[in-house]
C-alpha positions in Angstrom: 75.4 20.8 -253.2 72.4 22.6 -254.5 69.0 22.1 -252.3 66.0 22.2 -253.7 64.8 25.8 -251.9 68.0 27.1 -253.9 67.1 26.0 -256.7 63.6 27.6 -256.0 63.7 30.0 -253.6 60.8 30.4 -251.4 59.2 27.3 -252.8 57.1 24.8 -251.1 58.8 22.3 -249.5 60.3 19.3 -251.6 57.9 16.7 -252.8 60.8 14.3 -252.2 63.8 13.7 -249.8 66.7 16.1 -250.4 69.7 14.0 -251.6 72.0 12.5 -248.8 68.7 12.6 -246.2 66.8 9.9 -247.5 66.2 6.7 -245.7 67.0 2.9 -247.3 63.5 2.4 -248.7 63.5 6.1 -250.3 66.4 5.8 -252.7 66.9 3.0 -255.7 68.8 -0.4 -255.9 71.2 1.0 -257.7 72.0 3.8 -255.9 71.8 1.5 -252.7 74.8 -0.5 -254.0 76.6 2.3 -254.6 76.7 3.8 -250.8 77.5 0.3 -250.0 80.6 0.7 -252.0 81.0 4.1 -250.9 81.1 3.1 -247.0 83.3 0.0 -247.7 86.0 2.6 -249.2 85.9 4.9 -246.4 88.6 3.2 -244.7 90.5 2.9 -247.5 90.6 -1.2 -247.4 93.0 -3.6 -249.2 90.7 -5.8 -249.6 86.6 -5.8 -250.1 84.4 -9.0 -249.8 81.4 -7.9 -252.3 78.7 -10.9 -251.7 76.7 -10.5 -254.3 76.9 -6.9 -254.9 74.5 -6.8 -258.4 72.5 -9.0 -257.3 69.4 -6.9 -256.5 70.5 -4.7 -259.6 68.8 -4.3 -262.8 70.9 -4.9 -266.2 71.6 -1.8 -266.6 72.6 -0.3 -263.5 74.9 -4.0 -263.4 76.8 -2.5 -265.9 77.4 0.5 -264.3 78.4 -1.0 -260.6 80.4 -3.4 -262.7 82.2 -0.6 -264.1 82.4 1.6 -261.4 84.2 -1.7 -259.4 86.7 -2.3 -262.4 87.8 1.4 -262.4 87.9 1.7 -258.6 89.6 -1.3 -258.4 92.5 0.1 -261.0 92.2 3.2 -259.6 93.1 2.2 -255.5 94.8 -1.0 -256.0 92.2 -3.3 -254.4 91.3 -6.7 -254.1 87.9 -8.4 -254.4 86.8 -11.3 -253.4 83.5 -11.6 -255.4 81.0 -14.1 -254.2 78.4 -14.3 -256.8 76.4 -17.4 -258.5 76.8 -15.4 -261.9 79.6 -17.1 -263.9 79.2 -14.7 -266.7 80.1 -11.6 -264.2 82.4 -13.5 -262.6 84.6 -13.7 -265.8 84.3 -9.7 -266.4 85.8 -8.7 -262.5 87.7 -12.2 -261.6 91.3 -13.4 -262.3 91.1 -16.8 -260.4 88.1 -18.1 -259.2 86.9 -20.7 -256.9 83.6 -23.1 -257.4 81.9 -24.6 -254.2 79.0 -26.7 -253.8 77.8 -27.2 -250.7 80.4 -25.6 -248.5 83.0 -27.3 -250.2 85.7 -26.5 -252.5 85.3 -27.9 -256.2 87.2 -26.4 -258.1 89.9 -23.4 -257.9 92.6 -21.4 -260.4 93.4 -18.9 -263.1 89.6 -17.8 -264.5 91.3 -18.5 -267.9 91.8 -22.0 -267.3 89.1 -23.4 -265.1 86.8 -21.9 -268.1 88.6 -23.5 -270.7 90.1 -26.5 -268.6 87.1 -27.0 -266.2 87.7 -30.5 -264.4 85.3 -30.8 -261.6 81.7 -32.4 -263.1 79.8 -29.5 -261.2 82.0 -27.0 -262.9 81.3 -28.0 -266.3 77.3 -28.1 -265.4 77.5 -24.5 -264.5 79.5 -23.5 -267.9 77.1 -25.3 -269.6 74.4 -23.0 -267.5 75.3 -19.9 -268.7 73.1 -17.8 -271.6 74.7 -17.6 -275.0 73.1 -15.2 -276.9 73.1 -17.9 -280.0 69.8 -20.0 -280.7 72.0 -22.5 -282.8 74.0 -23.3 -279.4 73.5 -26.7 -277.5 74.2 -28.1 -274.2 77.1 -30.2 -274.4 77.0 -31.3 -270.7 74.1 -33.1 -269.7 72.0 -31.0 -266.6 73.4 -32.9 -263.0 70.1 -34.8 -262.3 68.4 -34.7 -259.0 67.8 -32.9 -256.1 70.3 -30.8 -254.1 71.4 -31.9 -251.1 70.5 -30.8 -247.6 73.4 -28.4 -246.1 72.5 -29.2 -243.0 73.1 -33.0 -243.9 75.3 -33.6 -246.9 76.0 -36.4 -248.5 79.3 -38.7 -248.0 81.9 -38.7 -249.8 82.1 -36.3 -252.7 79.1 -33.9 -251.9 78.3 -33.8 -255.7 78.5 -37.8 -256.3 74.7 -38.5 -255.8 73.8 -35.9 -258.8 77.0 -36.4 -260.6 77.2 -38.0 -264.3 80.5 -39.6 -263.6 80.1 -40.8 -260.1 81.7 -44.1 -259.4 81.4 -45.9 -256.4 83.7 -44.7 -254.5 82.8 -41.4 -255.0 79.8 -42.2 -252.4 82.5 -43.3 -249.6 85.7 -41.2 -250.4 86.0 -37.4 -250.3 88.1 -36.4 -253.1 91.1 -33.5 -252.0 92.1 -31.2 -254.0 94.7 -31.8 -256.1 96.9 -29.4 -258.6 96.2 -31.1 -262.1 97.2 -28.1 -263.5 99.7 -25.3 -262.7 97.8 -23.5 -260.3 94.3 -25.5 -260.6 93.3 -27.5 -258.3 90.2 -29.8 -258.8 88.3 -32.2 -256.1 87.2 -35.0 -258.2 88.7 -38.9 -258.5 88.1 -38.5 -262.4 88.9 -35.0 -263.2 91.8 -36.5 -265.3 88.8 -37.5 -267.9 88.3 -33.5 -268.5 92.1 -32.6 -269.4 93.5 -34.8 -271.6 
């Protein structure tokens, strides 16, 4: 790699770091992200758990990191397991996906079909929540009403029941399991049925 003195020999010292000696606070997000990518391949890993890793990204460097994980992931045969609260990415890296709300499983299957067969209440409310670049496009979901839960102290029953628009009483005693209402999709909700016919 070229230093800066090569570059200009018997310069003054560089008014910046030289590349690979600066500190965390010295260098971008972007380029952050991508020596965290860069040390989770060092030892050549089946598998990398990226929480949130655009998160502190701007849009265009996203699309970059995005990229650069797509190809990588092609490229060395990995797996990702990508914990993000961005549907919209999650639909460009993802093949099945998996929805929690408060520390419990929702929602789980083929991307594909929990985005066109959503079941679980909370899943639908996040579909509904992602940007369409269309001003003639309306909600179809109504926005779950209320406050979140404490984590600390969650609710009984389903954990979603008390801002839920289809909560039933029972909801508030029993905690739904997940069941396979579809090949491969599994949804945690006593009236998920409702959603696929």
């Amino acid at each position: 790699m070229e230093t800066y003195r090569n570059i200009v020999p018997g310069g003054p010292a560089p008014p910046f770091p030289e590349p690979g000696t600066q500190l965390p606070h010295q260098i971008s997000g972007g380029q952050r992200q991508r020596v965290v990518i860069a040390r989770a391949l060092v030892t050549t890993p089946d598998l990398i758990v990226a929480d949130e890793p655009i998160a502190m990204a701007d849009v265009s460097v996203r699309t970059l990191l995005l990229d650069l994980m797509m190809r990588l992931k092609n490229e060395l045969n990995l797996t990702y397991l990508f914990i993000t609260h961005d549907l919209a990415t999650a639909k460009y890296v993802c093949d099945r996906i998996a929805i929690m709300y408060l520390g419990r499983l929702c929602e789980i299957g083929p991307l594909a079909d929990v985005y066109e067969h959503s079941g679980h209440p909370y899943t639908r409310a996040l579909l509904e929540a992602v940007p369409v670049p269309d001003p003639r496009h309306r909600r179809k979901e109504p926005m779950p009403a209320g406050e979140i839960p404490s984590a600390i102290n969650p609710p009984s029953g389903c954990r979603f029941h008390p801002r839920c628009p289809i909560a039933k009483d029972n909801c508030s005693v029993d905690e739904p399991e997940l069941r396979e209402l579809r090949p491969g999709h599994l949804i945690a909700c006593h009236y998920a049925e409702q959603f696929l016919e």
